[in-house]
Legacy VTK file of the C-alpha trace (Angstrom):
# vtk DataFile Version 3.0
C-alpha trace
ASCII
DATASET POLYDATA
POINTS 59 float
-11.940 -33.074 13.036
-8.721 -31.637 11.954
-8.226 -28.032 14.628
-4.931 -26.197 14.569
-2.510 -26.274 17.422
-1.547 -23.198 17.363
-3.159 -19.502 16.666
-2.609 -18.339 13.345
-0.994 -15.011 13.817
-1.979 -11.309 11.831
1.553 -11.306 10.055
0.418 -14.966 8.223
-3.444 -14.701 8.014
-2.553 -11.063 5.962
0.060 -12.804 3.846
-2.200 -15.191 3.192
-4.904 -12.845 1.812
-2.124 -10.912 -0.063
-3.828 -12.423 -3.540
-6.951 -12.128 -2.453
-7.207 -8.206 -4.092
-8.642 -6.995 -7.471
-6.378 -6.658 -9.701
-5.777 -3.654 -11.722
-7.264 -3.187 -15.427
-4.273 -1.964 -17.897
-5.904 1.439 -18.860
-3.387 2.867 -21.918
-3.492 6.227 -23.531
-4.473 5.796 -27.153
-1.936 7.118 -29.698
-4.320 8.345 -32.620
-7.121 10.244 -30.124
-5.623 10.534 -27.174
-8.482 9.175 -24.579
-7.658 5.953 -22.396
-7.975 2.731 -23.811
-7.863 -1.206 -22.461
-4.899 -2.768 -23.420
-5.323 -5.532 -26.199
-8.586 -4.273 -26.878
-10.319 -3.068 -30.244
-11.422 1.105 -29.873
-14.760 0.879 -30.386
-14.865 4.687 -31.504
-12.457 4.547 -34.246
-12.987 0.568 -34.811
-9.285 -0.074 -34.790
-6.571 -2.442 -33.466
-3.277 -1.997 -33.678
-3.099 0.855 -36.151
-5.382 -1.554 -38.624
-9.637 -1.103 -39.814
-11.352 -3.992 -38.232
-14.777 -2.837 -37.991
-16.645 0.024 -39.240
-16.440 3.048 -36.814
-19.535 4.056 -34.306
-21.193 7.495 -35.484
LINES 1 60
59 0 1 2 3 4 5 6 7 8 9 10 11 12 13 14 15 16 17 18 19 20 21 22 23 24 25 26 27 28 29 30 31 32 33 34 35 36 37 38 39 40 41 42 43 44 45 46 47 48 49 50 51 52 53 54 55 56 57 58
């Protein structure tokens, strides 16, 4: 069984978990309304993307 020969130390067990976060939704403010939006996303409110009609807005 494979054990290491030496401890592994704070400074590389911390880099090591440097990924390990959540990463961080990209939250935009909408240029028509206003409110925050998700980036590359359709607005379900005004049912648009990228200044064009894709689907029919909610009421």
């Amino acid at each position: 069984m494979a054990v290491p020969k030496r401890k592994t130390t704070k400074s590389k067990r911390n880099m090591r978990r440097a990924h390990d976060r959540l990463s961080v939704e990209g939250w935009v403010e909408d240029q028509n309304t206003g409110e925050p939006k998700r980036r590359h996303h359709i607005d379900l409110k005004t049912g648009t993307y990228k200044g064009k009609q894709i689907i029919d807005a909610r009421s």
